[in-house]
MARVOTOR-542327 format. One record per atom (N, C-alpha, C): x, y, z; residue in three letters. Coordinates in steps of 0.05 Angstrom, whole numbers, plus 5000, padded with zeros to 4 digits. Layout:
BEGIN
XYZALA...
# end
This chain:
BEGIN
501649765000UNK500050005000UNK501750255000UNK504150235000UNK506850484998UNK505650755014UNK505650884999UNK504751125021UNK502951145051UNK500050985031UNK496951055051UNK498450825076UNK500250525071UNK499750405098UNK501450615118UNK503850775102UNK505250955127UNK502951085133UNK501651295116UNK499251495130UNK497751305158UNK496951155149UNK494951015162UNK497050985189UNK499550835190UNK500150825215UNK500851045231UNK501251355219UNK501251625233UNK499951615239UNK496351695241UNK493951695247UNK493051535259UNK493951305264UNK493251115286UNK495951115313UNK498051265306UNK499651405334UNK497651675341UNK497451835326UNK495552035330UNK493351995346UNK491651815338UNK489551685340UNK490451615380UNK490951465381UNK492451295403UNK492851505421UNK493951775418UNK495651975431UNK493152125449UNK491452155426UNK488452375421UNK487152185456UNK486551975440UNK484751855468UNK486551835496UNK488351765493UNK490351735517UNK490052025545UNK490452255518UNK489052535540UNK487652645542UNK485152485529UNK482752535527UNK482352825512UNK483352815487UNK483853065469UNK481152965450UNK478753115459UNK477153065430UNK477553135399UNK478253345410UNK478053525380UNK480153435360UNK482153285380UNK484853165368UNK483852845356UNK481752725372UNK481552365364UNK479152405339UNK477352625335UNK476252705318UNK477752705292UNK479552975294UNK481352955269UNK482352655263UNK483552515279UNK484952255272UNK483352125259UNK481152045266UNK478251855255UNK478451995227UNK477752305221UNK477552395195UNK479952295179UNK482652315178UNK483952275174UNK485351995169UNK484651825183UNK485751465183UNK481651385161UNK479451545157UNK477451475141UNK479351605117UNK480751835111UNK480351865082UNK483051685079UNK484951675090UNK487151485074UNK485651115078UNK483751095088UNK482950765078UNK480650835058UNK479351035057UNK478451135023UNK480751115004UNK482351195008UNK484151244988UNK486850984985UNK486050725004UNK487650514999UNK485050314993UNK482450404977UNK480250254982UNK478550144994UNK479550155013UNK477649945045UNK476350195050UNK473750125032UNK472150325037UNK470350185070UNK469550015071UNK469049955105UNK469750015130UNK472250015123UNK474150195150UNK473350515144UNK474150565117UNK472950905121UNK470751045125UNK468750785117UNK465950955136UNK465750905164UNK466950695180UNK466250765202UNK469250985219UNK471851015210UNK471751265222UNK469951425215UNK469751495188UNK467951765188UNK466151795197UNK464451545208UNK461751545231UNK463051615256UNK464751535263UNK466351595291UNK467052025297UNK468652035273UNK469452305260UNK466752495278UNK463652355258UNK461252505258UNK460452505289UNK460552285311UNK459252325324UNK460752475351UNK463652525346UNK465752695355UNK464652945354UNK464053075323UNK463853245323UNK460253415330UNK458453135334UNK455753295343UNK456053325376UNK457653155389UNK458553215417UNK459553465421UNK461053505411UNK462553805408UNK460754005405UNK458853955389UNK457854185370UNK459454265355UNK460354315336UNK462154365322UNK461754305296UNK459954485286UNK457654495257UNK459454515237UNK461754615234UNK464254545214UNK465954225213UNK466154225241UNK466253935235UNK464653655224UNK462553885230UNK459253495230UNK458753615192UNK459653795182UNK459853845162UNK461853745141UNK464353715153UNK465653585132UNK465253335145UNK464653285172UNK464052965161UNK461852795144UNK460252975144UNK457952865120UNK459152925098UNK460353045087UNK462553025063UNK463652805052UNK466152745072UNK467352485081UNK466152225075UNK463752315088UNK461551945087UNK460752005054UNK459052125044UNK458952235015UNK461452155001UNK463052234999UNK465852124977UNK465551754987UNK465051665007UNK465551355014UNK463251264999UNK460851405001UNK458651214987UNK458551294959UNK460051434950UNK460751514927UNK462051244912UNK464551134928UNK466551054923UNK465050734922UNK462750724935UNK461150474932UNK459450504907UNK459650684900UNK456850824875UNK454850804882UNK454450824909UNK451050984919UNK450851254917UNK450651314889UNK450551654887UNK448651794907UNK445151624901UNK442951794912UNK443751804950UNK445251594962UNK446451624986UNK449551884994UNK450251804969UNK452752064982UNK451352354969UNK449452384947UNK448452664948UNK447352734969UNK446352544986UNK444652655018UNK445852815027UNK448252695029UNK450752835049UNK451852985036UNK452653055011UNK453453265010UNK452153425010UNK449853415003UNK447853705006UNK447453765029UNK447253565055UNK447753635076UNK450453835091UNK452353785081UNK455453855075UNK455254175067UNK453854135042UNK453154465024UNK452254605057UNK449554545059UNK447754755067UNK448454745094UNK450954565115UNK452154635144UNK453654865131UNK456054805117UNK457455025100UNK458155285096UNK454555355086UNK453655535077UNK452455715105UNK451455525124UNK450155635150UNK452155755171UNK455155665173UNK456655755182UNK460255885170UNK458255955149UNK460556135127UNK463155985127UNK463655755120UNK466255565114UNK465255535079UNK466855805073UNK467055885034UNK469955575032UNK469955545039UNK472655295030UNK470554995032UNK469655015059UNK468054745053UNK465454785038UNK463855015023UNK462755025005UNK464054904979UNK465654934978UNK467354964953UNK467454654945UNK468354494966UNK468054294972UNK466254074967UNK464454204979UNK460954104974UNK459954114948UNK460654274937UNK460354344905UNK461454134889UNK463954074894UNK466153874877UNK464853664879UNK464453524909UNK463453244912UNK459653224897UNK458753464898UNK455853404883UNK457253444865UNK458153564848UNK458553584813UNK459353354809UNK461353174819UNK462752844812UNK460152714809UNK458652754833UNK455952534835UNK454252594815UNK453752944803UNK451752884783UNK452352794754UNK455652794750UNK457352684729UNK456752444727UNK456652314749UNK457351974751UNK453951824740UNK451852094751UNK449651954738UNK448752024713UNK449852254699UNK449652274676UNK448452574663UNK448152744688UNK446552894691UNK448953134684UNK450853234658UNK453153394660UNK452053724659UNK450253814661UNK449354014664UNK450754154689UNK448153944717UNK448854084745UNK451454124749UNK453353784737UNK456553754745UNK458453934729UNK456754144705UNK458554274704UNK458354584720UNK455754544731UNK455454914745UNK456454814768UNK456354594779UNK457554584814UNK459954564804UNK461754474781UNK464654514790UNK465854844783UNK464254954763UNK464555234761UNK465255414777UNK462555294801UNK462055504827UNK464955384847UNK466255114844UNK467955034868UNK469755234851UNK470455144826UNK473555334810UNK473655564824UNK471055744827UNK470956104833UNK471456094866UNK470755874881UNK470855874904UNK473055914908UNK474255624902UNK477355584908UNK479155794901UNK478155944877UNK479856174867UNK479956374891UNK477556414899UNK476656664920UNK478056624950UNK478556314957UNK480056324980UNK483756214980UNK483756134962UNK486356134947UNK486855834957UNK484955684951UNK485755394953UNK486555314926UNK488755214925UNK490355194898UNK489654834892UNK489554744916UNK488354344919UNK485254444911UNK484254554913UNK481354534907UNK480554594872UNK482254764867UNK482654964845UNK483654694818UNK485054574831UNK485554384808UNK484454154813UNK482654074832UNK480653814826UNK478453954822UNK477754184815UNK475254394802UNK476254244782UNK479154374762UNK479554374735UNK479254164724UNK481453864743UNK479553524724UNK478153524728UNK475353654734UNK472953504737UNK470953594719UNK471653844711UNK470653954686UNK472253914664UNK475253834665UNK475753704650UNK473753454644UNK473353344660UNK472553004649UNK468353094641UNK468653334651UNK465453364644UNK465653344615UNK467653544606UNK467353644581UNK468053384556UNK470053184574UNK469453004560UNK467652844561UNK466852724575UNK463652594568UNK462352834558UNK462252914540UNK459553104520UNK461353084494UNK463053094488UNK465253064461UNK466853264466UNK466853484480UNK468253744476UNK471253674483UNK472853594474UNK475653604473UNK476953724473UNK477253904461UNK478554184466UNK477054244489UNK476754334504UNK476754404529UNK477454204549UNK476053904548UNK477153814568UNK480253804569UNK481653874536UNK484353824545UNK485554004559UNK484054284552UNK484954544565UNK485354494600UNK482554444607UNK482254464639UNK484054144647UNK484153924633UNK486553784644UNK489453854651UNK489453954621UNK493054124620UNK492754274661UNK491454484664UNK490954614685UNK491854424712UNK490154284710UNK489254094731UNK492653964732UNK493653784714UNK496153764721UNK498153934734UNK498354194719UNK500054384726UNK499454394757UNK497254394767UNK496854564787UNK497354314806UNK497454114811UNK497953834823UNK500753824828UNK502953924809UNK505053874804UNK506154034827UNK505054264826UNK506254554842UNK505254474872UNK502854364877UNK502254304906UNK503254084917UNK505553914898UNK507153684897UNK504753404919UNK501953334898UNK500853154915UNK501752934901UNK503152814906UNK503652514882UNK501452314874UNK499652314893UNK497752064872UNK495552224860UNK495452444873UNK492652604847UNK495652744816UNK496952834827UNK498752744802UNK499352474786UNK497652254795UNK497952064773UNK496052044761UNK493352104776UNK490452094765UNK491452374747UNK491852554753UNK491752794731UNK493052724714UNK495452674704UNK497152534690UNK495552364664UNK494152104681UNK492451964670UNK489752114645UNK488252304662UNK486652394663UNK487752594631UNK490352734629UNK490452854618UNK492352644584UNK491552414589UNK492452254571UNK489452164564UNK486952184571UNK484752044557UNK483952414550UNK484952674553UNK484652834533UNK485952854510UNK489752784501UNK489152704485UNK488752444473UNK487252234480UNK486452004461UNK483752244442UNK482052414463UNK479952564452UNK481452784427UNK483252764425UNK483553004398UNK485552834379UNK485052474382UNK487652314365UNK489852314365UNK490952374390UNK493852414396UNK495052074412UNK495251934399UNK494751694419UNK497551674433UNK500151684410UNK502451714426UNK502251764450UNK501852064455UNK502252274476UNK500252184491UNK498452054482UNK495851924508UNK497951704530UNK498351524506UNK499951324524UNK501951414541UNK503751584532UNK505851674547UNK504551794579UNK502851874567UNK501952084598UNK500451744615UNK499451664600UNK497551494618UNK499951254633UNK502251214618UNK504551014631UNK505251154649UNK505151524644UNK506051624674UNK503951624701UNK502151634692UNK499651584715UNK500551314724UNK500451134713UNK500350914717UNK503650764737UNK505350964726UNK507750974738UNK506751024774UNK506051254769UNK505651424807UNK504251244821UNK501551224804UNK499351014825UNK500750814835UNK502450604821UNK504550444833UNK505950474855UNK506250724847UNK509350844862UNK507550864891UNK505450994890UNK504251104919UNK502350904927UNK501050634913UNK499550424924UNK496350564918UNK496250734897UNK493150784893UNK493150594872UNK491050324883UNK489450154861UNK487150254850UNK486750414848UNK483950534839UNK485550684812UNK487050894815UNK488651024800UNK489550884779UNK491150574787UNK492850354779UNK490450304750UNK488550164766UNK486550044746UNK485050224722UNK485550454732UNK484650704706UNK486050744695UNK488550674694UNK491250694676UNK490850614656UNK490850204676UNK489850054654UNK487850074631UNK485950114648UNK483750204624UNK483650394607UNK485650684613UNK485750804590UNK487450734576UNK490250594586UNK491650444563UNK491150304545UNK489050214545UNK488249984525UNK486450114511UNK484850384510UNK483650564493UNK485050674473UNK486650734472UNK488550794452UNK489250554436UNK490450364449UNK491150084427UNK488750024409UNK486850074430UNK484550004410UNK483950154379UNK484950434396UNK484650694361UNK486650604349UNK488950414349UNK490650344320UNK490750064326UNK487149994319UNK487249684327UNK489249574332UNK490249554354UNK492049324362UNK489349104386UNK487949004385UNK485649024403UNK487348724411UNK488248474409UNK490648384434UNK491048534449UNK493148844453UNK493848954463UNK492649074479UNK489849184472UNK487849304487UNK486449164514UNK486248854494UNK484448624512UNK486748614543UNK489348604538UNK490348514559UNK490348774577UNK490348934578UNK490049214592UNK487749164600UNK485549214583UNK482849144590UNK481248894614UNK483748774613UNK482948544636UNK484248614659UNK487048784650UNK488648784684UNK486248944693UNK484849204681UNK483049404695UNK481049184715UNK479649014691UNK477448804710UNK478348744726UNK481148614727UNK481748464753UNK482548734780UNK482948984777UNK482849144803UNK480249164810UNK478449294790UNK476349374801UNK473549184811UNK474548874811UNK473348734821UNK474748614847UNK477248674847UNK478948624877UNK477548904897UNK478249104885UNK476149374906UNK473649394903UNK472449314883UNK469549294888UNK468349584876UNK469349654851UNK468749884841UNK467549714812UNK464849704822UNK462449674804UNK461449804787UNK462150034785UNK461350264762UNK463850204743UNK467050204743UNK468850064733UNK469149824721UNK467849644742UNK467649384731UNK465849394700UNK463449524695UNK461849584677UNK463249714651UNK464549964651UNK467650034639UNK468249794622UNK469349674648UNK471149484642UNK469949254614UNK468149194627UNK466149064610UNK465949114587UNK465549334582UNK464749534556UNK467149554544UNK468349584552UNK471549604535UNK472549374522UNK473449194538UNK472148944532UNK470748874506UNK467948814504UNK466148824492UNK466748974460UNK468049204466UNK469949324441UNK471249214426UNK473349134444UNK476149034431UNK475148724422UNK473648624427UNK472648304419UNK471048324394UNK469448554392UNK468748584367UNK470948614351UNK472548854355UNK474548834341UNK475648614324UNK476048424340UNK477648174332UNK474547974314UNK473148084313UNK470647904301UNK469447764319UNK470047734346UNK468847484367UNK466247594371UNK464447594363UNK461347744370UNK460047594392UNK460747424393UNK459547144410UNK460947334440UNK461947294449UNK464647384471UNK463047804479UNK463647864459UNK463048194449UNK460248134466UNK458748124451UNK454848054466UNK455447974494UNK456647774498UNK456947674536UNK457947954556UNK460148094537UNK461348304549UNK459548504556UNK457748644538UNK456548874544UNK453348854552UNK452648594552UNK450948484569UNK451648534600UNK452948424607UNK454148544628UNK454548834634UNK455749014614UNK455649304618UNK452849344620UNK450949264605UNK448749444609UNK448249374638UNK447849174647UNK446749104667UNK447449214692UNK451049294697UNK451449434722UNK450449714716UNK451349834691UNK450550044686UNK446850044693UNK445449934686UNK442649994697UNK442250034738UNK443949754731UNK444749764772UNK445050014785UNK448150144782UNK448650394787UNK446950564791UNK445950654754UNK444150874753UNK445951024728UNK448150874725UNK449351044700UNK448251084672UNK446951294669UNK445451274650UNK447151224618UNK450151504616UNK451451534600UNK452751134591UNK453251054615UNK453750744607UNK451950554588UNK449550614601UNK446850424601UNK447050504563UNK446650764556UNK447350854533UNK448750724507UNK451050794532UNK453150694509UNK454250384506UNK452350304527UNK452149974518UNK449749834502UNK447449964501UNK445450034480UNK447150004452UNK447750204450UNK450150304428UNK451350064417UNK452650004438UNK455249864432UNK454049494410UNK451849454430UNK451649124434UNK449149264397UNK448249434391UNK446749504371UNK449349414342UNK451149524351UNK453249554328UNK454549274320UNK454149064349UNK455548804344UNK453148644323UNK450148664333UNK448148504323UNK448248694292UNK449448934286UNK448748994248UNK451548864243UNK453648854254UNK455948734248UNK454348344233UNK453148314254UNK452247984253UNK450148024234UNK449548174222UNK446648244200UNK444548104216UNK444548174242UNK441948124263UNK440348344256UNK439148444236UNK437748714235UNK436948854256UNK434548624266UNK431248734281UNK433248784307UNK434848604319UNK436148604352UNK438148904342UNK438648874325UNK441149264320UNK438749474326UNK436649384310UNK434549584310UNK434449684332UNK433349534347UNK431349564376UNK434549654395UNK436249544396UNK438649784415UNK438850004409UNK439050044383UNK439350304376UNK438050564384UNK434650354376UNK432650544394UNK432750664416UNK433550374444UNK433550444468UNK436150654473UNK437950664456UNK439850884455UNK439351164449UNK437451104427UNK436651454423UNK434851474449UNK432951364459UNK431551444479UNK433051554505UNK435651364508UNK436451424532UNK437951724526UNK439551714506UNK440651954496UNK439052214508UNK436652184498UNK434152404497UNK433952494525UNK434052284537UNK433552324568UNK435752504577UNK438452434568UNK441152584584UNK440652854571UNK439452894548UNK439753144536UNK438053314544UNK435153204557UNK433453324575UNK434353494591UNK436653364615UNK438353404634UNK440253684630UNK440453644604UNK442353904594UNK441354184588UNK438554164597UNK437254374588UNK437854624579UNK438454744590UNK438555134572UNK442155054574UNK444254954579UNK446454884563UNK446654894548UNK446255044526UNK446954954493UNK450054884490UNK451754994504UNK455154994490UNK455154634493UNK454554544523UNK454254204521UNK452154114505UNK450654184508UNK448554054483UNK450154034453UNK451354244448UNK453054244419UNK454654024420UNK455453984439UNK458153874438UNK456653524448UNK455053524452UNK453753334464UNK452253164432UNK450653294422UNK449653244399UNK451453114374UNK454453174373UNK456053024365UNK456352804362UNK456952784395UNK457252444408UNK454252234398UNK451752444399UNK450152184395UNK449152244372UNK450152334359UNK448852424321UNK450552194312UNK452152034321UNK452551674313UNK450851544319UNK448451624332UNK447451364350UNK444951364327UNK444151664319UNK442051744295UNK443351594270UNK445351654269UNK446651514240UNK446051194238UNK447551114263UNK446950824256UNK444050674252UNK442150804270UNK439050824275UNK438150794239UNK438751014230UNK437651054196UNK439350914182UNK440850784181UNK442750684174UNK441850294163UNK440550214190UNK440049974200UNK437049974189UNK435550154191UNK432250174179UNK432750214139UNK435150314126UNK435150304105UNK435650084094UNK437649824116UNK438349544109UNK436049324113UNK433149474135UNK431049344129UNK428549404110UNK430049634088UNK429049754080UNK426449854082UNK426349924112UNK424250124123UNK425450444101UNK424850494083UNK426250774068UNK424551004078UNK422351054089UNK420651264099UNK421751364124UNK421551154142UNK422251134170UNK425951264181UNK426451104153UNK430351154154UNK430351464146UNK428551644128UNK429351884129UNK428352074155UNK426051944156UNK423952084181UNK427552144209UNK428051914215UNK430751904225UNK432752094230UNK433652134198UNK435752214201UNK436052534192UNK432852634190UNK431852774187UNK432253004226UNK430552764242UNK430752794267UNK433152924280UNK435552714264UNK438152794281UNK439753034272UNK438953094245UNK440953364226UNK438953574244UNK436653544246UNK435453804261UNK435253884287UNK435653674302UNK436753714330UNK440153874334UNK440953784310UNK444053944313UNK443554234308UNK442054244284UNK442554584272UNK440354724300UNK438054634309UNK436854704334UNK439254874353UNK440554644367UNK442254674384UNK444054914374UNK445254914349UNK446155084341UNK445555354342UNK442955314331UNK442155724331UNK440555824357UNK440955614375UNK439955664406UNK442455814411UNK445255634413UNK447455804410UNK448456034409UNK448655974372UNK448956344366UNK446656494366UNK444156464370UNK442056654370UNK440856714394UNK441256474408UNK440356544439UNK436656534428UNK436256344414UNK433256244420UNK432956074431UNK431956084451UNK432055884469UNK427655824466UNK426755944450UNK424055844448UNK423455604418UNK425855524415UNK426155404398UNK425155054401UNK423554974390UNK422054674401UNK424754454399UNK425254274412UNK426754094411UNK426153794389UNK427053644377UNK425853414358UNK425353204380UNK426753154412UNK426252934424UNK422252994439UNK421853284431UNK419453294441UNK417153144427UNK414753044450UNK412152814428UNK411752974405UNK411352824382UNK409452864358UNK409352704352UNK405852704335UNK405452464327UNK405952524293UNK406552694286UNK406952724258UNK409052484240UNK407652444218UNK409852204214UNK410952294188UNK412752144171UNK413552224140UNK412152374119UNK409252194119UNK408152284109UNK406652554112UNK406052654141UNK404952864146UNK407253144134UNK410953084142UNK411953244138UNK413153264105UNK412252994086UNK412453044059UNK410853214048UNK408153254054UNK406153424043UNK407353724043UNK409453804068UNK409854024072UNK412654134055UNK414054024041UNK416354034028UNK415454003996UNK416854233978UNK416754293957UNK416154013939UNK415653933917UNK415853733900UNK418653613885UNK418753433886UNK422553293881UNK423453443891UNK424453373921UNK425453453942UNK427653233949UNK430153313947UNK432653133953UNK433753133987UNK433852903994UNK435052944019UNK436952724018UNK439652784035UNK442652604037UNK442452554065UNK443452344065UNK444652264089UNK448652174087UNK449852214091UNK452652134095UNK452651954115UNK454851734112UNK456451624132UNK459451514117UNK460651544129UNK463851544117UNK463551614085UNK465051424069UNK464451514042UNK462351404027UNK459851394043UNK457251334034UNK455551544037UNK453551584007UNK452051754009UNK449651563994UNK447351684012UNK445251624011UNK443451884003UNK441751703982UNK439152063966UNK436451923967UNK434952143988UNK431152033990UNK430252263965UNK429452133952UNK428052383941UNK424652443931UNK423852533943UNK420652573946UNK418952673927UNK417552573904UNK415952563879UNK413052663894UNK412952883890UNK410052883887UNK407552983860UNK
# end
């Protein structure tokens, strides 16, 4: 465990010292302190019950800053279990002690740990205004540790929505600023973190290099959580210059951590990645077992962006297998779920833009798969849907209309209702790589 088992045995001399002179305020801190380094060596069990210990120190006391960051504390643990709807309790609890006794640092705080949680369920709207508000916080009290786990975390917002260029921006940050507060294992996660920004702009070299250095530190300091994200981003890149051997075996060291710690939202990852690289190699048989499994933790969790993209995924293996009707029907439940996260994004447009990207594949393949069952009405109706949800989003954008109707909203209008409304021999394209497709409408 390199570092955390020394931490852990300071804090338990600490610890030892505190009760001996009957120092509360001192065996308090220790409990806080021996919970976040067994968070942070995984034994998440041991760290909720100091932090229960931590909490009930600090309601003896009274000491509303303290019973505040200990609901924090418990929040990051049940986090770390992926009971989101259990650690948002607490942090909102966390917020609004916080807020009641003007601790602008443990606001700041409170902010970070809800923005992670509303990331993790898929919801990148809230997670990107709560990390906004921690960045300005942290700026305002000159926490420079707060200031750069603001920056990865809006880093990683911006990547789940497509925006790359930015997440690489606020990674770049996030490193720098890790480096200068010399924390060594959030310098490997940043490190890491700033190697799956560039896999996002095709830089795979420079992905790997950064991600062998993450993967270097987490070693070096005994973070297996860190370790196993390495893995997993290492094998994302092999995958972009198919080497998918290469990928698979990365892809399994990840399974095998995050089923030794019990990080079930990972394990699902894991799965899915997986599930990738087996297609890759043609195994569809293997591929289907894989993201069967993804969907399924992902439904567990609550990860919606997963649930999604395993929709997605297991859609692409069945048109691979010319399973038509089974591609069909994923694809569906993919645009649906899509619809749902984009709900979430509401008056966002810059993520919505950047968002619409990512699932204007999910439209493509949708019309794509209805033209191979030659449903031809339905496949334009489609892809009709998805070019107009982009330019939507778009002139919400630059025009700031925001009274503009959305395409995921009900109508019952179908092809036919909106052929009547379009000029006579009326051409419409669809693209996908160097395929072009022409509907063209005779009236």
């Amino acid at each position: 465990m390199g570092d955390f088992k020394k931490a852990i045995d300071y804090h338990k001399k600490h610890l030892d010292i505190a009760i001996e002179k009957g120092d509360k305020i001192g065996e308090g801190a220790a409990y806080c302190n021996l919970g976040r380094a067994y968070r942070w060596s995984d034994d998440i069990k041991q760290a909720l019950g100091f932090h229960n210990s931590d909490l009930c120190i600090a309601k003896e006391l009274e000491d509303k800053a303290g019973e505040g960051n200990s609901y924090g504390n418990l929040g990051n643990d049940y986090e770390s279990l992926r009971n989101f709807k259990q650690a948002m309790e607490y942090h909102k609890k966390h917020l609004s002690i916080a807020k009641e006794v003007g601790d602008r640092a443990g606001e700041g705080d409170a902010y970070g740990n809800l923005g992670r949680a509303y990331r993790a369920t898929g919801d990148f709207r809230k997670s990107k205004e709560y990390h906004l508000i921690q960045l300005n916080i942290a700026k305002e009290v000159g926490d420079r540790v707060g200031e750069g786990l603001a920056c990865g975390s809006l880093g990683k917002v911006y990547h789940s929505v497509g925006d790359f260029q930015k997440s690489f921006y606020y990674m770049t940050k996030a490193l720098s600023i890790v480096k200068e507060v010399g924390e060594k294992a959030r310098e490997g996660r940043a490190s890491d973190n700033l190697g799956r920004a560039f896999q996002g702009v095709g830089h795979f070299n420079q992905a790997i290099k950064y991600h062998n250095q993450g993967l270097s530190i987490s070693k070096e300091v005994g973070d297996r959580i860190g370790e196993g994200r390495a893995y997993s981003n290492l094998g994302t890149p092999y995958y972009g210059v198919k080497d998918f051997k290469e990928a698979i075996r990365y892809h399994h060291m990840h399974l095998s951590i995050v089923k030794e710690v019990g990080d079930k939202a990972g394990e699902g990852d894991a799965y899915g990645n997986l599930g990738r690289a087996f297609k890759g190699l043609g195994n569809f048989d293997i591929a289907i077992e894989y993201h069967n499994q993804q969907l399924s933790i992902a439904k567990q969790v609550g990860d919606m962006s997963g649930e999604g993209n395993a929709c997605f995924a297991l859609g692409c293996v069945f048109d691979s297998m010319e399973s038509l009707q089974e591609a069909l029907d994923y694809f569906r439940s993919s645009i649906q779920i899509c619809n749902e996260m984009r709900a979430l994004l509401k008056s966002d447009t810059a993520l919505n833009i950047s968002f619409s990207r990512v699932y204007q594949n999910v439209y493509t393949a949708l019309w794509r798969t209805l033209l191979k069952l030659q449903t031809t009405d339905e496949a334009l109706f489609v892809a009709e849907q998805g070019r107009a949800q982009a330019l939507i989003d778009l002139m919400k954008f630059q025009l700031d209309a925001e009274s503009l109707p959305s395409t995921s909203d009900e109508s019952k209008e179908t092809i036919f209702d909106v052929s009547n409304k379009v000029p006579a021999q009326t051409v419409f394209v669809g693209l996908k790589s160097n395929t072009t497709n022409f509907w063209v409408i005779c009236k």
